[in-house]
C-alpha positions in Angstrom: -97.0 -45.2 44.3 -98.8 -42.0 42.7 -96.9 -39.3 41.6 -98.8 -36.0 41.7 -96.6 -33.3 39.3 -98.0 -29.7 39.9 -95.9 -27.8 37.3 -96.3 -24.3 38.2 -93.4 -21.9 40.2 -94.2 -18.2 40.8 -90.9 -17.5 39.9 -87.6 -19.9 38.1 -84.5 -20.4 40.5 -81.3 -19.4 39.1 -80.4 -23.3 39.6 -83.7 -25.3 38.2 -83.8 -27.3 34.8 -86.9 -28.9 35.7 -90.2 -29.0 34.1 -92.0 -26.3 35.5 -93.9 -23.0 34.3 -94.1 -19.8 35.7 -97.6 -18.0 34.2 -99.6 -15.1 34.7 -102.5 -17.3 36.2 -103.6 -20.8 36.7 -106.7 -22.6 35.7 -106.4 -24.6 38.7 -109.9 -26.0 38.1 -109.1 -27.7 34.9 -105.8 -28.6 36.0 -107.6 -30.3 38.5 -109.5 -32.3 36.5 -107.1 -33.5 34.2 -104.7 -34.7 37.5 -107.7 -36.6 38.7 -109.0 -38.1 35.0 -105.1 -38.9 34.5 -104.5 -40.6 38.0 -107.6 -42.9 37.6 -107.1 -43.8 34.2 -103.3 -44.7 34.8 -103.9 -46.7 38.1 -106.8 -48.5 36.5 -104.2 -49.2 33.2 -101.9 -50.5 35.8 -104.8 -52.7 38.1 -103.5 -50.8 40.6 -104.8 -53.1 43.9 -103.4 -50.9 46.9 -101.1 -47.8 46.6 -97.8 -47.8 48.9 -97.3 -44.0 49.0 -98.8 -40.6 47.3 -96.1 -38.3 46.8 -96.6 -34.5 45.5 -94.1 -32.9 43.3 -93.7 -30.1 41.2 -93.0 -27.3 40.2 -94.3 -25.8 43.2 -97.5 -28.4 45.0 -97.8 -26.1 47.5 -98.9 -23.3 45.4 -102.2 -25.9 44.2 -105.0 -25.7 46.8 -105.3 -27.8 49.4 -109.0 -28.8 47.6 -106.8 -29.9 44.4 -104.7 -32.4 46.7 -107.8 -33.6 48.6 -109.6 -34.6 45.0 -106.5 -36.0 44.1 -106.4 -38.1 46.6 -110.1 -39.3 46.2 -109.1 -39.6 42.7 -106.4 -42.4 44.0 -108.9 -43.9 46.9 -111.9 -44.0 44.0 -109.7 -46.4 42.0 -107.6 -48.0 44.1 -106.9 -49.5 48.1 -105.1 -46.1 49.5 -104.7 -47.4 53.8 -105.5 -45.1 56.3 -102.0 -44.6 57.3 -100.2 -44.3 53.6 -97.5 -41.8 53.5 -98.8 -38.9 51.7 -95.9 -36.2 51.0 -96.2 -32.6 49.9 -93.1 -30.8 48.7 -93.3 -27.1 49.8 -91.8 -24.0 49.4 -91.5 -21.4 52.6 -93.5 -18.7 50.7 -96.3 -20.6 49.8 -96.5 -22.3 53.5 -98.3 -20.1 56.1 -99.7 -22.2 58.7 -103.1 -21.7 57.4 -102.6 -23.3 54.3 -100.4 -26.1 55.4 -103.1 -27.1 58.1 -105.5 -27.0 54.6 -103.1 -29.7 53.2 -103.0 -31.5 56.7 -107.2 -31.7 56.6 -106.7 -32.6 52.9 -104.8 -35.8 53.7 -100.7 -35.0 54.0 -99.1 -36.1 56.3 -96.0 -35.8 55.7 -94.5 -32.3 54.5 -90.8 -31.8 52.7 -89.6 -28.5 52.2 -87.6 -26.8 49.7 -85.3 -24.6 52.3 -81.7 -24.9 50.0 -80.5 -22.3 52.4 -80.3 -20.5 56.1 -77.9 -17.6 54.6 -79.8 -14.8 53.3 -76.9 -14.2 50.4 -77.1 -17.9 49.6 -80.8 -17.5 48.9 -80.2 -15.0 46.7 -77.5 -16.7 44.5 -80.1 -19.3 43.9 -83.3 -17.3 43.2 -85.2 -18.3 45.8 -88.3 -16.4 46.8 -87.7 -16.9 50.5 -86.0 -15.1 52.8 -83.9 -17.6 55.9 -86.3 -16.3 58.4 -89.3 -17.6 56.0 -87.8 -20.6 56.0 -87.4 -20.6 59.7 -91.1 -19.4 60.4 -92.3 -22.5 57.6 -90.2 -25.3 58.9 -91.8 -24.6 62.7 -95.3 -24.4 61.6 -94.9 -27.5 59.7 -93.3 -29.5 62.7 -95.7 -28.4 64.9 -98.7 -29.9 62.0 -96.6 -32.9 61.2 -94.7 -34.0 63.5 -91.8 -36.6 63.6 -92.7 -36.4 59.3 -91.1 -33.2 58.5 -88.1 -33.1 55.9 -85.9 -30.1 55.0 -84.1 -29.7 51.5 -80.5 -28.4 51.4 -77.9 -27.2 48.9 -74.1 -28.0 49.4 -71.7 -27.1 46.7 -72.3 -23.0 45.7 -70.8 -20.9 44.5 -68.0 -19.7 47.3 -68.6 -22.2 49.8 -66.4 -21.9 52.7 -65.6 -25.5 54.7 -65.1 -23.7 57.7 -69.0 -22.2 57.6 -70.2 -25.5 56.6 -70.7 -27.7 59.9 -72.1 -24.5 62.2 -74.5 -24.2 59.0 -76.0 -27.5 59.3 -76.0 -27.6 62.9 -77.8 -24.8 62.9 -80.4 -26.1 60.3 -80.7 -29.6 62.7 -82.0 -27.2 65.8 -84.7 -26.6 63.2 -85.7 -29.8 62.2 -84.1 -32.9 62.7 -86.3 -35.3 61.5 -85.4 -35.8 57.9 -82.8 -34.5 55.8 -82.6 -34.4 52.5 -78.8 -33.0 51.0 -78.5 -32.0 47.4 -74.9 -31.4 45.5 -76.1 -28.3 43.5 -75.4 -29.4 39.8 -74.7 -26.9 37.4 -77.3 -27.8 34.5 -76.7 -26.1 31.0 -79.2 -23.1 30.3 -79.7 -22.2 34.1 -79.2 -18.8 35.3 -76.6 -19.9 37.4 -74.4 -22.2 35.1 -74.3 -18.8 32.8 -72.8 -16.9 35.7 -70.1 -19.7 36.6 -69.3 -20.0 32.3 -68.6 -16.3 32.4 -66.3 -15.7 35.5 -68.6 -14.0 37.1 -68.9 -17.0 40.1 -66.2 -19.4 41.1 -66.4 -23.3 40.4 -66.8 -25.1 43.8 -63.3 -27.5 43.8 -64.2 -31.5 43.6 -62.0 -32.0 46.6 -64.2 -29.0 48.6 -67.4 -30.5 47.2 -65.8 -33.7 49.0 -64.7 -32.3 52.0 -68.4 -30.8 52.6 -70.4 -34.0 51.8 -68.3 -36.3 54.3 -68.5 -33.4 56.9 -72.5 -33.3 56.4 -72.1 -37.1 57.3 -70.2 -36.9 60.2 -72.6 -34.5 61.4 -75.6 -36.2 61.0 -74.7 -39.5 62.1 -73.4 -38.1 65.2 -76.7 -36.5 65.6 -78.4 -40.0 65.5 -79.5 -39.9 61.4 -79.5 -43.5 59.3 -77.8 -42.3 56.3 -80.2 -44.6 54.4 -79.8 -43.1 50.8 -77.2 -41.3 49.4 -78.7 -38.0 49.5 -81.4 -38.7 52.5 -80.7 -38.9 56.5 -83.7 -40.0 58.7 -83.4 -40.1 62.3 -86.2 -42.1 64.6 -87.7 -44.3 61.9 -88.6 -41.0 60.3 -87.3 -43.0 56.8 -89.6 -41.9 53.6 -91.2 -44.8 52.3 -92.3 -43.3 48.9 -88.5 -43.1 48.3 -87.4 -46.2 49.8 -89.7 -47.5 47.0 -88.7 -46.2 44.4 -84.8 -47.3 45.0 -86.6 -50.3 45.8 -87.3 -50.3 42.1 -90.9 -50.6 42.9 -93.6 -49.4 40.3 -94.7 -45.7 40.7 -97.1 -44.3 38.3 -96.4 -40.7 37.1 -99.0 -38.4 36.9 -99.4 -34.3 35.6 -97.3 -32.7 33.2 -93.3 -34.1 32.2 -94.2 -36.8 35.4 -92.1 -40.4 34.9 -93.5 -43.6 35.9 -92.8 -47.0 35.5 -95.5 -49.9 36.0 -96.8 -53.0 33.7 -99.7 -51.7 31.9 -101.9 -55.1 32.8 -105.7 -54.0 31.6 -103.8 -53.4 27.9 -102.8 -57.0 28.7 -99.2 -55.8 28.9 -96.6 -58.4 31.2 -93.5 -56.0 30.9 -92.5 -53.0 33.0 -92.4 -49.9 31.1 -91.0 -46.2 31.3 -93.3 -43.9 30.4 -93.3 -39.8 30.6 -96.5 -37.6 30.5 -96.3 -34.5 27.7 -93.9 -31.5 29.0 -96.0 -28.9 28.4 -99.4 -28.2 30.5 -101.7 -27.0 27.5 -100.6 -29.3 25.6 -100.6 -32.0 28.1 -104.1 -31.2 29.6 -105.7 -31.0 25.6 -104.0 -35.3 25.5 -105.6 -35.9 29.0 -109.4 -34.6 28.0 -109.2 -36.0 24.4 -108.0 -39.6 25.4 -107.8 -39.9 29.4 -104.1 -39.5 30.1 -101.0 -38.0 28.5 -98.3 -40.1 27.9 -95.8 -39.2 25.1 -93.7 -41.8 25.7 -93.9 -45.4 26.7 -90.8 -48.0 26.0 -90.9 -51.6 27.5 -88.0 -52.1 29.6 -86.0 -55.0 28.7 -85.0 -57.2 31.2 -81.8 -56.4 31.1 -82.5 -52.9 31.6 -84.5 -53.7 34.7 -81.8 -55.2 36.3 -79.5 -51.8 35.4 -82.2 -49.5 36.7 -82.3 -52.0 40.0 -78.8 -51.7 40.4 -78.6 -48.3 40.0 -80.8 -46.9 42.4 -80.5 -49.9 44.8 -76.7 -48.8 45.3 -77.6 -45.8 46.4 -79.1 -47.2 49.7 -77.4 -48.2 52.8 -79.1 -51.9 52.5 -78.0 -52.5 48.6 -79.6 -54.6 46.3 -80.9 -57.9 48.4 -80.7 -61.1 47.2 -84.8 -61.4 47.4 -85.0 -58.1 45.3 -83.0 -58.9 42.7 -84.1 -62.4 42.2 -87.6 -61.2 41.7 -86.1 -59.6 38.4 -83.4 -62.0 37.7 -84.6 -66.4 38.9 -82.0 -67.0 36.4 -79.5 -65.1 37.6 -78.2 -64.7 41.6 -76.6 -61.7 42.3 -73.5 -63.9 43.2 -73.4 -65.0 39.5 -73.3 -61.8 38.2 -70.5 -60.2 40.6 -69.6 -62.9 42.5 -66.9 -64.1 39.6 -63.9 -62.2 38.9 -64.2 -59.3 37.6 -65.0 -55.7 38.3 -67.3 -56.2 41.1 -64.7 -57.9 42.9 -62.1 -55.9 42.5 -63.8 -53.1 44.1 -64.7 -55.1 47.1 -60.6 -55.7 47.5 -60.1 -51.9 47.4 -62.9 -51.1 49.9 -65.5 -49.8 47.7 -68.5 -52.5 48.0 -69.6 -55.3 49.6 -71.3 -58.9 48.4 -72.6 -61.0 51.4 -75.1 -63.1 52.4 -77.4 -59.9 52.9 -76.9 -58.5 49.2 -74.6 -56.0 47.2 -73.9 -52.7 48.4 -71.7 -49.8 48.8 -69.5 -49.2 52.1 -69.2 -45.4 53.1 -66.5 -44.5 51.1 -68.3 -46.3 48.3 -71.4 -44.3 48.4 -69.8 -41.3 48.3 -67.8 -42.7 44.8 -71.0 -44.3 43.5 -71.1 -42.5 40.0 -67.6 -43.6 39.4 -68.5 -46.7 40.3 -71.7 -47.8 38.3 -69.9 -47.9 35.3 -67.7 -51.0 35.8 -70.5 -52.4 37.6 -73.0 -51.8 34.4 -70.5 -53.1 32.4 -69.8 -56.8 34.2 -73.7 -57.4 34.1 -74.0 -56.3 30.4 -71.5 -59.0 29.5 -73.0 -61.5 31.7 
């Protein structure tokens, strides 16, 4: 699985502590380049045979030009076997998604479009920076089902500043009469040096209380399941086999290959003659990351081989976050030695939490029940610590 990183926002959210870059103008052309020398040169590092999934992330994709995410994607056909019908996501904001340009990025090769809505409260959108107004959203989310149908995702934010419960459900009910294909539900995060953390620090916004934060997430699942969505990860809902399969892979724990400025990845680098998995991130900063990618072909900053050991954390990790868990055929791929059963079967941690209700180890695997995967951060850690010391 590719992963496209276009780094550039016309303007930073009060929220965001991502990589991106807000400049004065673009070079789009040798951006361009370098995504496209830095996609083949990493796939081919990786003999890269057939590619799952291409999915485009940013920054803001949507603000490259449909031409970019075309050659990218010859870029990905050129060195390896991309199938006609690969899922090939876009994230997009509502102001850079008029229906001309997101028909550009249908002829281009997406199919599949997720966007950034956080909001439908015009006050809300404000709080977090965002350039769109509720109706934009409205106006971008329509045009984009009637170009992709069935494969359209929204974004939104629970948890601000204020929240009221009681606005909550109507809210989300309102945003399913939208789209009700895919939805993807974020806890905002307050993350230190963001506009928005500042604001909260100094009084001048109110903490959102755990047991609210609580209260709205298990609401937003009542909700959607009634509606007919799989609650399939964590944060995700799908409804009619509308499932994302570029993130089903990487909670799989499959390889993804990160490409474009501050981009992770993690493959076995075969053509160096490499057998282990590694983690590797691209250089953070575009100049300097575009200077790396013409010089020597790609640019990584870091690379670190994964032990097995922390494979198997990574696989647990992001394989709890799913409804199906860690299989048994998943995790013996990284661990012959070592059955799942082994590991938490004995008493212990694991098992304790099965007696209060939290997981579950059965012939199909180990995962979390409900209650569980709302708990999951509190949970890892005993989990984490039963494997080390196996």
């Amino acid at each position: 699985t590719p992963y496209p990183q276009w780094p550039y926002c016309r303007k930073r959210c009060s929220y965001c502590n991502f990589n991106t870059y807000v400049v004065p103008a673009v070079d789009e052309a040798a951006v361009r380049a370098c995504l496209l020398r830095e996609a083949q040169t990493l796939l081919r590092l990786g003999r890269v045979h057939s590619v799952t999934s291409v999915f485009f992330g940013g920054g803001t994709p949507s603000l490259a030009s449909p031409h970019t995410v075309g050659a990218v994607l010859e870029a990905v056909a050129g060195a390896a076997h991309l199938p006609a019908g690969a899922e090939v996501t876009l994230e997009a904001n509502p102001s850079s998604a008029s229906a001309s340009r997101l028909a550009g990025f249908r002829a281009a090769g997406v199919n599949r479009l997720s966007i950034g809505v956080q909001s439908l409260d015009d006050a809300e959108l404000r709080l977090l920076g965002r350039e769109h107004t509720a109706e934009e959203a409205r106006k971008a989310v329509e045009g984009a089902r009637g170009l992709f149908p069935g494969r359209t995702s929204i974004d939104l934010l629970f948890g601000l500043p204020g929240q009221s419960r009681d606005a909550w459900a109507p809210r989300l009910e309102g945003a399913l009469g939208l789209c009700d294909d895919h939805v993807s539900l974020y806890q905002l995060t307050l993350e230190r040096g963001t506009a928005l953390a500042a604001q909260v620090r100094g009084g001048a916004l109110p903490t959102p209380p755990q047991d609210l934060l609580a209260d709205v997430y298990h609401t937003a699942r009542t909700v959607l399941v009634a509606a007919g969505f799989r609650h399939y990860e964590v944060s995700n809902f799908a409804r009619k086999g509308a499932i994302s399969t570029h993130n089903l892979s990487y909670w799989r724990a499959d390889q993804y290959i990160g490409v474009g400025p501050g981009a992770h990845g993690r493959f076995v680098p075969r053509a160096e003659g490499g057998r282990s998995r590694e983690a590797r991130v691209q250089t953070l900063e575009p100049v300097a990351w575009m200077r790396e990618v013409q010089s020597q072909g790609h640019g990584t900053r870091s690379r670190a081989v994964l032990s097995p050991l922390e494979q198997l954390e990574e696989l647990l990790s992001l394989g709890l976050r799913t409804d199906e868990g860690v299989t048994h055929e998943r995790w013996e791929r990284f661990s012959p030695q070592l059955s799942l059963q082994d590991v938490f079967g004995a008493p212990g941690e694991a098992r304790a939490l099965q007696q209060q209700g939290w997981l579950v180890l059965d012939g199909g695997g180990l995962r979390c029940t409900w209650a569980g995967l709302a708990v999951l951060d509190s949970l890892l850690p005993d989990l984490l610590w039963q494997l080390q010391r196996v």
